[in-house]
N, C-alpha and C positions, 0 to 999 in steps of 0.2 A: 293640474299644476297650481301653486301656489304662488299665487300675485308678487308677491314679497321676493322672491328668485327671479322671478321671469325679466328677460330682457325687453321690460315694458316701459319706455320714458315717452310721459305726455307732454305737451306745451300748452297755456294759454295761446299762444303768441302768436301771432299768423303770421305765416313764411313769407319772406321778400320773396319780389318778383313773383308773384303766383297770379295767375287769371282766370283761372278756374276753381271748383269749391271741391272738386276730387282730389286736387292736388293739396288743397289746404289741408282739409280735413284727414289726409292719409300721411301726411307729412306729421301733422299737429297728436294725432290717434298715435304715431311709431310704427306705421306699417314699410315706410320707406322714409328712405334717404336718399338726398339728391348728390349724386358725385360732378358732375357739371353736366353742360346743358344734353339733354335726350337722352344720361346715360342716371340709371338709380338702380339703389341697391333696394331688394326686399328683403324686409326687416322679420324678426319669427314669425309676426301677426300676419305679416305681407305673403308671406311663404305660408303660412296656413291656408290664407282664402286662396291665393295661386294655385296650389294641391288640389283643393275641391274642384277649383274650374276645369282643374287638366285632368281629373279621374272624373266627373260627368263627360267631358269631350270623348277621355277616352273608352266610354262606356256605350257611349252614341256610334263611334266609328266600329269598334269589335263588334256590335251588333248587325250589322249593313258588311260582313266580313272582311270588316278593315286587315289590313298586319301591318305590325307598328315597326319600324327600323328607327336608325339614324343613320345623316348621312352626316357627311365632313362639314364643317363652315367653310375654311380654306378649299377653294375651288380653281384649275390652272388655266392661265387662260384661252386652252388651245378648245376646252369645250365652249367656251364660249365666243371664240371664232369662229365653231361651225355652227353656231347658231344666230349670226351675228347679231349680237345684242352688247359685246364686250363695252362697244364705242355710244350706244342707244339708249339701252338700260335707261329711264328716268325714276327716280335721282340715279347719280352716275354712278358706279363702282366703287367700293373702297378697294383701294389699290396696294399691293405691297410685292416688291419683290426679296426673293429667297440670296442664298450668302451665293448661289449658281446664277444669280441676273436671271435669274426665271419670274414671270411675273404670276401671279395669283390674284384674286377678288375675295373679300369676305362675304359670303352669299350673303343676297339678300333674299335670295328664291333659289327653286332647287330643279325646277324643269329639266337645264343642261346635263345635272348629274343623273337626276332617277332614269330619263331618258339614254343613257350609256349605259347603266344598270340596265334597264328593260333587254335592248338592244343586243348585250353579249347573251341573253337569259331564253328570248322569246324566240320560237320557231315556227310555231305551229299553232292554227285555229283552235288546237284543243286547249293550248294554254290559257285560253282568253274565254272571260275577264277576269281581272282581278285588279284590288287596291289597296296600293300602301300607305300608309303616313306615318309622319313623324311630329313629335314635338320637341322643338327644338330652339335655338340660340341664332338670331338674324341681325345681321345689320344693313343699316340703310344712309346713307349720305345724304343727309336733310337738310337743305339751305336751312330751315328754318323748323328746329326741333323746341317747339312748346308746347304747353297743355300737359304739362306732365307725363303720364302714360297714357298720355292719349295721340301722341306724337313723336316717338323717340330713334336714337341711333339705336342701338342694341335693345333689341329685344327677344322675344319667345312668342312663335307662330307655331300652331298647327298646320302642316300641310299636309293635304295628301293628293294622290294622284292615281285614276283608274283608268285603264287599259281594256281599247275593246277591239271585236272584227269589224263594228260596223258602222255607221252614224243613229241607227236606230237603237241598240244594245246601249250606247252612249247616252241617249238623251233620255233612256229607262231610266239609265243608271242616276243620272243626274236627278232625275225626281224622289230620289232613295235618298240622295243628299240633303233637298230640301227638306226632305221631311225630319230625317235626322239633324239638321240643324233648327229646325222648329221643337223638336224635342230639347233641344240642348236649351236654349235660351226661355221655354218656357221653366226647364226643371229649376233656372235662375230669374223665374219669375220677369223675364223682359220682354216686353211688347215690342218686335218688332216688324219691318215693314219692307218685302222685299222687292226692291226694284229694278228695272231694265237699266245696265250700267255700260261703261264704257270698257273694252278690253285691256288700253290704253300701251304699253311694250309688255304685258303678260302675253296676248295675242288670242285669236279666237274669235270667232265670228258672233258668240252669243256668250254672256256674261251678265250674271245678277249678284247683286248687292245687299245687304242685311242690316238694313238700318236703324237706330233707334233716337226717336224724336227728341233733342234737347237742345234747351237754346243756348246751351254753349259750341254745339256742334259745327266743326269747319263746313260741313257739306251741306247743298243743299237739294231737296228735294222737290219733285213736284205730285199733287196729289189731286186723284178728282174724289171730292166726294159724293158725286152722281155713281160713279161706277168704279168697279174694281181696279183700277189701275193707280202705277204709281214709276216712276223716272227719278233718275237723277237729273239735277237740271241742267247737268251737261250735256246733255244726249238730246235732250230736247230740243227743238227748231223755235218750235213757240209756244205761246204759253193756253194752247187749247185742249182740251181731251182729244187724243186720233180716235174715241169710240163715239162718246155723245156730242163733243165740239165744246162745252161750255168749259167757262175761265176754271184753268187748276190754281189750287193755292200751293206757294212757297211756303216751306217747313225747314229748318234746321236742323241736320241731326248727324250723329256719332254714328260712324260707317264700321259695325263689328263683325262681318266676314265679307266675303268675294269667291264665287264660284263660278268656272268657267267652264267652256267646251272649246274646249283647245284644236278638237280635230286633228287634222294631222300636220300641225304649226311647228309643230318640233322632231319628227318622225320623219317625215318630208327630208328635212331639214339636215339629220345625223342618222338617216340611214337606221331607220327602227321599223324593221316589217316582219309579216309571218308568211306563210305559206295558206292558202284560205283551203275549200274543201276542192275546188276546183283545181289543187297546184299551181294556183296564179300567185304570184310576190304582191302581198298590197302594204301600204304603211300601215301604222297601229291608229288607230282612232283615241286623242287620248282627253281627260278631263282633268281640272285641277280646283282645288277645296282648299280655304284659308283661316282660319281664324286668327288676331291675334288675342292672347289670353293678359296680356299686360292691361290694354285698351281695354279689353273685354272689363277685366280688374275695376278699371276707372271709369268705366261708363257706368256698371250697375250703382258705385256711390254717386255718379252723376244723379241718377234714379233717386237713389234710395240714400235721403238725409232728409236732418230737417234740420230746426235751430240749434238743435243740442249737441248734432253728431253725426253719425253713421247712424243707416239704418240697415243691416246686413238682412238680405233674404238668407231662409233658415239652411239652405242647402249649403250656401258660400258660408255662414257666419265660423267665424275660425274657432271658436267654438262651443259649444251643443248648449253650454250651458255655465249663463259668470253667479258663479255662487258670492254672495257677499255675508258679511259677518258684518254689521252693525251694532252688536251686543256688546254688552258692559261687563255681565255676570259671567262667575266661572261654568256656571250649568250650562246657559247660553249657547258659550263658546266648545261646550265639549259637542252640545247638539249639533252647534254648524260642523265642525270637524267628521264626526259620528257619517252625516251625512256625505259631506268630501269623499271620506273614504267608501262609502257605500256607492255613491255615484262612480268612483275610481274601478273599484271591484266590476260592478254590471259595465264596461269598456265604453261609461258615458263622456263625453270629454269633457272634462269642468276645470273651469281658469276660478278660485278661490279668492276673494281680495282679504286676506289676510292683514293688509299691511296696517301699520299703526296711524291713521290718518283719520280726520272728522265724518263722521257722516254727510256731510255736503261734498265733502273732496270727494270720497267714494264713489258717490251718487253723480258727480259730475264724469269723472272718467270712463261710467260706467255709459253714461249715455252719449258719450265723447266712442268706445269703441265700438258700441254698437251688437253686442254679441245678442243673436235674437231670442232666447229665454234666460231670464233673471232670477232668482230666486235669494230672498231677502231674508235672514236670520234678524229677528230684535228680541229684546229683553220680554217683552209683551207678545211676539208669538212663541215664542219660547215656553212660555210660562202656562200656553195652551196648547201647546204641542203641535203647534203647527207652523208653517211655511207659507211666506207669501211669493207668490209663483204672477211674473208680468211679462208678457211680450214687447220685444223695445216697440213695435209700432204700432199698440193698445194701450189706450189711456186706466182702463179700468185694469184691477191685481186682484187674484182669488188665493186666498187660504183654504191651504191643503194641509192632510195628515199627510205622514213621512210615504203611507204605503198608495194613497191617491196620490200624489206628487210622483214618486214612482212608475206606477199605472200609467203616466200620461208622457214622461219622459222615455218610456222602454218602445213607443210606437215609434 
């Protein structure tokens, strides 16, 4: 795509009211737009990295034999009276009643529904297991919706939900989870750290968390660095290891999933059972998997900035590669083009800066979006036939020929 068309408007300016440097920086970059408080729109650049994160998620669930659906936002409230949560729920319900004085919730979670689903569906031991998810559109009734996307009414969660005969099938299954969710945030290069959490009105006897350490982060943690263990620090009594006893240390840090073993919390509940081998009626033993992908969004720039900008890991950067034209000369310019279209051709994604602007503006927007491979057209490698090719998050830049610069972008 060519700079010059694209729906790209940057700011010096740093956004009123911001408190964090994700929101600045994605606000300042044109990735979003804030429409008022908890609620923002994603902008093309917003919606490019958002895409990658929800085709890595959903590449991690189809492997561990997710199946993807959607279910309704609008949910009635008769399911959520047999589960009673209608009135519990924290945060409470967004509420709305229909032109029939019927009432409704905008989910904020989907248990009530997949569970009815399950329920008309499942008979029989042979159906079991399996798990769905979706990614989808939630809202949440936020006293206090800040931090950008790291905190908001409307948003897009992955969830999903598996179904089993027994509590041992269940807690296999749940280790397919973690694992796949250590795939997923390593393939977005995030370190994180999973802890013993609370269930809190999701429900479930056992319930871990996926955190990643930053000090802007509302939560906190506790961590021993003697031994493998780590809490949230809500769950904790006191501040000792239960393994070696010595003092853990408090950490701050962005809470990017929540996976639970729900057992049979909702089944129980609305009447969701199977027939086992025995012909005895038992409930479904069930689990449930969270991510949100907005949060998710804003934690990796939490991560990954510096003074200049964004630093996009390569997998999320929206994309593959910002071709810049800094060139005077008409040969120059045909060369950067020559290449555009050659990178277009081989389905590399290249954002071109085209536009009529100084070499320093360029060069600041470029390190303001953060795309992780750059490659630099000037009069002088031009004139050598070569390419200067820089990682936003390496100081040193190699010049390349057109067919080694190729070579290195086709991997």
């Amino acid at each position: 795509m060519l700079q010059s068309k694209c729906f790209i408007k940057t700011t010096r300016e740093k956004p009123k009211n911001v408190d964090n440097i994700s929101t600045e920086l994605l606000i300042r970059a044109g990735f979003i737009d804030k429409l008022s408080s908890g609620i923002y729109t994603l902008l093309p650049l917003g919606f490019k990295v958002f895409k990658k994160i929800e085709n890595i998620i959903r590449e991690e669930m189809n492997e561990i034999s997710g199946e993807e659906i959607s279910m309704p936002v609008l949910q009635p409230k008769s399911i959520w009276d047999e589960s009673g949560r209608w009135k519990t729920i924290d945060p409470p319900l967004f509420q709305t009643e229909d032109r029939h004085k019927k009432l409704f919730a905008l989910g904020p979670t989907h248990e009530e529904v997949i569970t009815k689903i399950v329920r008309e569906r499942i008979k029989s031991y042979k159906d079991l297991p399996f798990m769905l998810y979706q990614i989808q559109t939630k809202f949440r009734n936020e006293l206090r919706a800040t931090g950008g996307l790291l905190r908001t009414r409307e948003f897009v969660m992955k969830d999903a939900y598996s179904f089993h005969e027994d509590k041992a099938d269940l807690e296999g299954y749940y280790e397919k989870i973690a694992a796949a969710y250590g795939n997923i945030f390593a393939r977005m290069q995030l370190e994180v750290i999973n802890v013993t959490a609370s269930s809190g009105t999701i429900g479930g006897k056992v319930s871990h968390e996926y955190m990643v350490l930053a000090e802007t982060g509302e939560d906190k943690v506790m961590i021993c660095k003697n031994c493998d263990i780590a809490s949230n620090a809500e769950v904790m009594k006191d501040d000792k290891c239960p393994k070696c006893k010595k003092t853990m240390e408090e950490k701050s840090a962005i809470e990017v999933a929540h996976i639970f073993q729900l057992g049979m919390t909702y089944s129980e509940k609305m009447n969701a059972s199977f027939i086992n081998q025995n012909g005895e009626k038992n409930p479904i033993e069930m689990g449930c998997y969270g991510i949100g992908l907005g949060r998710l969004l804003a934690t990796i720039v939490e991560v990954f900035h510096d003074k200049k900008g964004i630093v996009w890991p390569e997998n999320v950067s929206p994309f593959d590669v910002h071709l810049i034209d800094i060139s005077t000369k008409k040969t120059s310019k045909k060369m950067a083009f020559e290449l555009y279209r050659e990178l277009d051709k081989q389905k590399i994604e290249v954002l071109m800066d085209d536009r009529d602007e100084s070499v320093g503006v360029k060069l600041s927007t470029a390190d303001l979006l953060g795309i992780y491979k750059r490659i630099i057209v000037s009069d002088k490698t031009a004139e050598a036939f070569k390419f200067e090719l820089k990682y936003r998050d390496k100081k040193e830049a190699k010049l390349l020929s057109k067919e080694e610069l190729l070579k290195i972008l086709r991997k």
